[in-house]
N, C-alpha and C positions, 0 to 999 in steps of 0.2 A: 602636203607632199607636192601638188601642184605649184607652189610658191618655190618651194625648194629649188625643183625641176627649172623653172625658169631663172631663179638667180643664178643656179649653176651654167645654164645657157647663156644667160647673159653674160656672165664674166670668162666663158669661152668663144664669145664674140666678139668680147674687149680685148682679150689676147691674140686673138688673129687678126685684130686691129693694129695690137701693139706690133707684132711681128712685122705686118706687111708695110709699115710705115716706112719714111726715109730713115738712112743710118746717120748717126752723127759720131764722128771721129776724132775719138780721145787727143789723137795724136797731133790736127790741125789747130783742138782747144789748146791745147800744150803750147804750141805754136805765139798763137795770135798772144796771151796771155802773155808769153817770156820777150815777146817783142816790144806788144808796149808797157811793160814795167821794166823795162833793160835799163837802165841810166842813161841811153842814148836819146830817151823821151822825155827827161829831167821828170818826173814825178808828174806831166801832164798836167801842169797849173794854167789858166787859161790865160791870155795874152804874153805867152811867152815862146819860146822856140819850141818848147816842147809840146805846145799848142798845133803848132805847125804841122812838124810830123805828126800827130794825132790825126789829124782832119787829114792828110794827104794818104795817111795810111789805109784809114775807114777809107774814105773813095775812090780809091784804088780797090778795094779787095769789092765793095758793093759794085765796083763796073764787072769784075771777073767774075761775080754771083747773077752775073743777068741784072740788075738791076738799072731801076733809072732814076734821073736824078728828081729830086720829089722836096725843093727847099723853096727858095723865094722866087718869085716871080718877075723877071725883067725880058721887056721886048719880045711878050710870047714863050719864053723858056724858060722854063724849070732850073734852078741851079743845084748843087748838090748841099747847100748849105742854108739857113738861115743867118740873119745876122744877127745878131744881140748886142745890143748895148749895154753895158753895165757904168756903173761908177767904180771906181777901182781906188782903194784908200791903202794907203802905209807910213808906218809913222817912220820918220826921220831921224836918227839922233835918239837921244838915251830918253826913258822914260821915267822923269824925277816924280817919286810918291813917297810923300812926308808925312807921318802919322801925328797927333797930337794928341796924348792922354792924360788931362791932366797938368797941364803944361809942361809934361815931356816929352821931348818929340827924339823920333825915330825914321830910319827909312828902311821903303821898304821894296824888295827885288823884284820887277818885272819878270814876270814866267816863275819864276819859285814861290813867293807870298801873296801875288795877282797875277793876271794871267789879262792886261787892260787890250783892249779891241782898240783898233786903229780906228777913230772917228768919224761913222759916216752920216755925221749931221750937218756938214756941210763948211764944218768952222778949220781954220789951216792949222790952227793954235788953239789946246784946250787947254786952258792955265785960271786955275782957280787956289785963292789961300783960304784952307781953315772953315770947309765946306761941312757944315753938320751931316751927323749919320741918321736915319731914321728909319726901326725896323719894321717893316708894313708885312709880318709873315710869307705866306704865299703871293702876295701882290694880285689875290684876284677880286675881280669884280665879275659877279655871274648874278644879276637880276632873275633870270630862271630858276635860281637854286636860292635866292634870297641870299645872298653870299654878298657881304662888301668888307673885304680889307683893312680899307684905309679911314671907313669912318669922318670925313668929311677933311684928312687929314691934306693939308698944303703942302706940296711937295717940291715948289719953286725956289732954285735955290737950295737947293737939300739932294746929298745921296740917297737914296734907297736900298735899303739891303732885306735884298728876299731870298728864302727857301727856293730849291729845284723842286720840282715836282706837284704833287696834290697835295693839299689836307687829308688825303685818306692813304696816303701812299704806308705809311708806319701803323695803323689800325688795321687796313685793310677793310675798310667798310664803312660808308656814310653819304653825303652828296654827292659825292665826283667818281663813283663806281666801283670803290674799293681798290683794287690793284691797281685797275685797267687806268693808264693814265688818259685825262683828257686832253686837247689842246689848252684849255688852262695851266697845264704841269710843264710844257713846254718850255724852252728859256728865251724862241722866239718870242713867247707870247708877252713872258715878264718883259724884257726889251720894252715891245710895243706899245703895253700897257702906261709903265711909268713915263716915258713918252708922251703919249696921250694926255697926261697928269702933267708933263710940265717939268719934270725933275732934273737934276740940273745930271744927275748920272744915275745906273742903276752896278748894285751890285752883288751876285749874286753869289751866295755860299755854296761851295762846292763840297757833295759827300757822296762815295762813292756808290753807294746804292742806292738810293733814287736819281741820283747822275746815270746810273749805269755804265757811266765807265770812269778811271782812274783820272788822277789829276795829268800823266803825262798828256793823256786825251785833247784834256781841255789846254795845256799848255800851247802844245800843238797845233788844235788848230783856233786857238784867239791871237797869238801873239803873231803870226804872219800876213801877209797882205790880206785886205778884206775888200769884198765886193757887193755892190746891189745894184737893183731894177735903177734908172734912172727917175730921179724923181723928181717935182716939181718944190715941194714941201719936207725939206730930208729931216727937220726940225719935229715933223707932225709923228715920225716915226724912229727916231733915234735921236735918245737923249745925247748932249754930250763926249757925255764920258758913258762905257757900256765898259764892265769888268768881271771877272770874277774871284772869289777868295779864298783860301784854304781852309777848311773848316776849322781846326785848330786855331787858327787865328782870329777866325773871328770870335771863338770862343773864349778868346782872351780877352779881345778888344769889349766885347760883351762884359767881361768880368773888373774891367776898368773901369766900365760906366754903373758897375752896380749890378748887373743884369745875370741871371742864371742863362745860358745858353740853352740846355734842355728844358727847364720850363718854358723858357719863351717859347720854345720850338713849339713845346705840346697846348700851350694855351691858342699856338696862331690854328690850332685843327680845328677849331671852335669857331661857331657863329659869333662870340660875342667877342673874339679878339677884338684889340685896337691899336694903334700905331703906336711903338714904344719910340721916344726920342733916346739916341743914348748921349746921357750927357757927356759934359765936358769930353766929349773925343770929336775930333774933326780931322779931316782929311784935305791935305795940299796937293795938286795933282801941275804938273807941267810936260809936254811934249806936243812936240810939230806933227803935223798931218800934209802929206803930199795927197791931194785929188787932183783926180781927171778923170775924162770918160776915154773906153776904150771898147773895141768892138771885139766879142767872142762870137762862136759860131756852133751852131746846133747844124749836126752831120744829120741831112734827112732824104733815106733811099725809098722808092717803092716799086710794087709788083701791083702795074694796073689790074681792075678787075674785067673781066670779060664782061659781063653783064649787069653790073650795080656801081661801075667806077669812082662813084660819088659818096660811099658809103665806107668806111675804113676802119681797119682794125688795127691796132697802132703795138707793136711791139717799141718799148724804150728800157734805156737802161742810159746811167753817165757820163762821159769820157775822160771825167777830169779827177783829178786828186789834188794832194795838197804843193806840190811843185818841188822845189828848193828851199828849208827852211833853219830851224834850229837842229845845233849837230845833235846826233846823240850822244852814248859813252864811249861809244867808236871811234866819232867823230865823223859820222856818217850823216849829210845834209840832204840826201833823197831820198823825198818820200814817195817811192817807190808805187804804191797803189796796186800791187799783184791782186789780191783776193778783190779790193776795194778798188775800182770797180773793173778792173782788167776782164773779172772773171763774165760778168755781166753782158760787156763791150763783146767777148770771145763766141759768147755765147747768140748773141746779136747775128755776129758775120755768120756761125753755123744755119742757124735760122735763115736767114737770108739764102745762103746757098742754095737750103734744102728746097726753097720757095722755085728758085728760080731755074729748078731740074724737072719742077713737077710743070703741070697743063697748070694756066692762069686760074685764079679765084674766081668766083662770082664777085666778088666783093677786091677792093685794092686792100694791100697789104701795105703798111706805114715802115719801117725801121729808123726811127727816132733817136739820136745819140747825143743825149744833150751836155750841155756846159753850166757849169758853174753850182754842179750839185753840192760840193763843200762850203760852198758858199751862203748855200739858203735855198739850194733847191730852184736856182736863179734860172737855169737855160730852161725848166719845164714850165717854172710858172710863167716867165716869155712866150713860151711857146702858147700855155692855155691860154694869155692875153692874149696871145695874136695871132690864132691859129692860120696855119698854112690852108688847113681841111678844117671845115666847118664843124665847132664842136658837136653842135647839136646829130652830124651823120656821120660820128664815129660812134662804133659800135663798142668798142671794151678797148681799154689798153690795159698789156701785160706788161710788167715793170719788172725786169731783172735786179738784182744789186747784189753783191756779195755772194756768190754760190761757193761751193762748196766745190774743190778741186778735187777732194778725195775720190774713194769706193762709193759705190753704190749706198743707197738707204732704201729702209721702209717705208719711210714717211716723207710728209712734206708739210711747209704751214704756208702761210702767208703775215705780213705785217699786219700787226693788231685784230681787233676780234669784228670786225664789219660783216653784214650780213648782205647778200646779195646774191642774182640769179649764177655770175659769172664765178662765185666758188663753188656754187652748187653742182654747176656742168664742170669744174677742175674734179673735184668732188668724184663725181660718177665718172670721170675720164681717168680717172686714176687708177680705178680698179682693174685697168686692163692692163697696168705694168705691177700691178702689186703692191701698189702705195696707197697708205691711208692717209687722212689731213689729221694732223696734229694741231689745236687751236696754236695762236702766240705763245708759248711756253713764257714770255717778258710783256704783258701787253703793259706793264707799268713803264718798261723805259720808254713807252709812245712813238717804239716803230712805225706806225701808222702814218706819223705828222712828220716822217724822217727820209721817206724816198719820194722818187717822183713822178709816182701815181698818185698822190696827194692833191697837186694841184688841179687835176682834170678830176678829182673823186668832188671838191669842196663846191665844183661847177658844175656837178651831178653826171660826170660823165664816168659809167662802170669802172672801175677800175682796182688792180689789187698788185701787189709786189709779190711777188713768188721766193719762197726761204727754201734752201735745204734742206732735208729732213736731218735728225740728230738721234735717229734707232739704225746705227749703220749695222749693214748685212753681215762687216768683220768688226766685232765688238760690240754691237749691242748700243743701247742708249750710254751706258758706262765710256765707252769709247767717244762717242758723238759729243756730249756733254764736255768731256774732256777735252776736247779740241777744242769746242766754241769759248769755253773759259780761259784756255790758253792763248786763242789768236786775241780777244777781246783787252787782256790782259798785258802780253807783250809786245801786239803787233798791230793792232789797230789805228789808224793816225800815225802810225809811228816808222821812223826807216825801215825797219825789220819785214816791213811789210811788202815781202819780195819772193819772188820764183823759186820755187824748190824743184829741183828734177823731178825728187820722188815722186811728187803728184801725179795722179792716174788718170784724174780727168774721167774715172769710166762711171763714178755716180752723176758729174753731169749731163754727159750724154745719153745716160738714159733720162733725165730730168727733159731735157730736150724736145724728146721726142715724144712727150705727155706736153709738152708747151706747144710746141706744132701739133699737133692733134687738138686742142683748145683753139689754139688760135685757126688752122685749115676749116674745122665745122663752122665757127663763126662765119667765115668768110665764103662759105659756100653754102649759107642759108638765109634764109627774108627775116628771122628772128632779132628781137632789140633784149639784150638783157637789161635789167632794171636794179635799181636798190631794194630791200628788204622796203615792204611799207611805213615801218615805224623808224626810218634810216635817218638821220640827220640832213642826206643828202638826195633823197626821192624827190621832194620838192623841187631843187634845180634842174631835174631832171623832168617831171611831166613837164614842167613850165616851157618845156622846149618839144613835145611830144609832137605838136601839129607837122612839125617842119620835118616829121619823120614819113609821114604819111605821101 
């Protein structure tokens, strides 16, 4: 009875917390959101105009929230921005891909039958005749798990064509954790890996359910400009050629060389796979590559702290989308970016606001607006490269991406299933607006390795993305559900993906105000959250513990 008594006091505690917190207004998120997804910001692709007003917009609105500028450092002052350097690739001119099966040859459509990446290995001209295929299943190599692939197989010279996802993703159960996908399942990773190997391209088979999302997806966003970190060695990390392929097709091209498509598939789930050559079919590949390096810019405001200044809590979310690219059925060439990541960005300036009405932290407050997250998550991993504030004395970053413009919910989740102090305290801070955390409802599409709390998690610094919940207050999970399969489906990546009046904006704002109340505690207490002990990612984190002291 006594236990009773006080959770009922506590969660009447939480509520006069929740109440007396700042407000955040529907109608400003409404605002910020239909501005910069308007067409007037082309689709917010980075080095472009619509770059421009992005960043002039964010610092404009961070100057009217109180804020100061909290970017790179030149002659004693702060600027509002970081720079970022990226390499920036686009092919040129038509993309010629020649099938041989057999010694019949065929061609095949850029963005309908492959979906081939502009080349960021360094080369101006990727032109190869009559290139073998080789299928290496998953393409992974995990010594941990006793897991190899390839079997000692040579891949120089040779395509690679691997599966998306895990070996466990269609079981549901075995080394790689069943659903839950690893960083192995990734298509980063594939890239990297065959890379690593030497291969002259990789290409990976596209299916909608361990993809997690459709082929328009992947049309969209491989066949437009690509960018990455500056690199010394662009060979050591990108094969080539980098493509992807329609699953159908490859299951033919499989069926030319002999090969059953679903047995291979289910024999690569297995330790004892080994790299199937398919014969007699090769692939001709030709098209130009325009590179150059080009500077984007990570928008970065803060709220010093009164008494711990050097300590930070870093709210981030993306600024960028996919720009101007392939039309659709409309004929509509902007991709807009309303939900992705407008909502995120919108939610950013409220936060800010709220910061800069209230008495200063103990601790500074970050607001972090990075670039070139369609890209690879490029302006946050910069940023963990080079931090502006010393990794080691930030305390948590909260990562926005894709909210939820509707009503109200029950619930809330986070990307992937990570354990840690700082969902623990979201956790118990939620009870005071009536939300419960709902794990990843998808930890197989590998949420996790998809926003950009990732690259400050991989360097052990707390971190977690914050989702919408999907048990809405009008309609139930039945309602929530139906929304995330529909925007995923027609609007994700895609033009469509743009400002609707209807939106209420009033389930973010209460989301809001459970994120500022996460983030305000931190920042006005001596505490460090940590990772879970058995975390992947505790280790980079004590490794840095003295420098907290």
């Amino acid at each position: 009875m006594k236990y009773a008594t006080l959770v009922l006091m506590g969660l009447a505690v939480s509520a006069a917390q929740a109440a007396d917190g700042p407000r955040f207004d529907p109608k400003r998120l409404a605002h910020d959101v239909k501005t910069l997804s308007s067409d007037e910001f082309e689709g917010r692709a980075p080095n472009t105009a619509g770059e421009t007003k992005t960043v002039d917009y964010l610092v404009q609105q961070f100057k009217a929230a109180g804020m100061h500028p909290g970017g790179d450092l030149a002659n004693g002052k702060r600027a509002w921005t970081q720079d970022v350097p990226l390499g920036r690739f686009e092919i040129k001119g038509p993309v010629k891909l020649t099938l041989n099966e057999g010694g019949k040859t065929r061609s095949l459509s850029q963005g309908e039958d492959m979906a081939v990446r502009a080349s960021m290995s360094g080369m101006k001209q990727v032109s190869f005749k009559n290139a073998p295929l080789v299928f290496v299943g998953y393409g992974v190599t995990a010594p941990e798990r006793k897991w190899d692939d390839f079997k000692g197989m040579d891949l120089k010279g040779k395509l690679a064509v691997v599966l998306i996802n895990d070996p466990d993703f269609e079981t549901g159960q075995g080394e790689f954790g069943g659903k839950a996908m690893t960083y192995y399942g990734r298509w980063t990773y594939k890239y990297e890996e065959m890379a690593r190997r030497g291969a002259l391209g990789t290409i990976i088979v596209h299916e909608t359910a361990p993809a997690s999302y459709g082929w328009p997806t992947v049309k969209n966003s491989n066949t437009n400009v690509m960018y990455d970190v500056v690199r010394k060695e662009p060979l050591k990390s990108h094969a080539p050629m980098e493509a992807w392929i329609q699953r159908d097709l490859a299951a033919s091209i499989f069926k030319s060389a002999g090969v059953d498509f679903e047995a291979a598939k289910k024999a690569a789930q297995t330790r004892e796979f080994k790299p199937v050559e398919l014969k007699d079919i090769t692939l001709s590949a030709d098209y130009a590559v325009d590179a150059q390096v080009i500077k984007s810019k990570n928008v970065v405001a803060i709220r010093e702290g009164r008494q711990q200044p050097n300590q930070y809590v870093i709210y981030s979310g993306h600024w960028d989308h996919l720009g101007v690219g392939q039309p659709d059925a409309r004929g509509d060439r902007i991709y807009n970016g309303a939900v992705d990541n407008a909502t995120g960005i919108a939610a950013m300036l409220e936060l800010a606001r709220a910061y800069g009405k209230q008495p200063a932290p103990q601790r500074s407050v970050v607001f972090l607006a990075v670039t070139a997250e369609e890209k690879g998550l490029l302006g946050s991993e910069y940023y963990a490269s080079n931090p502006v504030y010393p990794l080691a004395s930030t305390v948590a970053v909260i990562n926005m991406d894709a909210l939820s413009p509707y009503g109200p919910a029950r619930n809330f989740t986070i990307s992937g299933s990570a354990k840690l102090d700082l969902l623990d305290q979201l956790v118990a801070k939620a009870k005071g607006w009536n939300m419960a955390y709902s794990p990843d409802p998808k930890p197989e599409a590998g949420y996790f390795f998809r926003s950009d709390h990732f690259p400050f998690a991989k360097r052990g610094v707390p971190a977690l993305s914050f989702g919408s919940g999907n048990d809405w207050v009008d309609g139930g999970v039945k309602a929530g559900k139906a929304s995330e399969e529909a925007y995923t489906e027609k609007n994700y990546h895609q033009p469509s993906d743009e400002f609707n009046p209807n939106w209420s904006f009033t389930g973010m704002a209460r989301e809001l105000g459970l994120l500022y109340a996460l983030g305000s505690d931190l920042a006005n207490s001596t505490t460090w959250p940590n990772w879970a002990s058995d975390s992947e990612f505790r280790t980079a984190r004590d490794q840095s513990a003295a420098q907290r002291k």
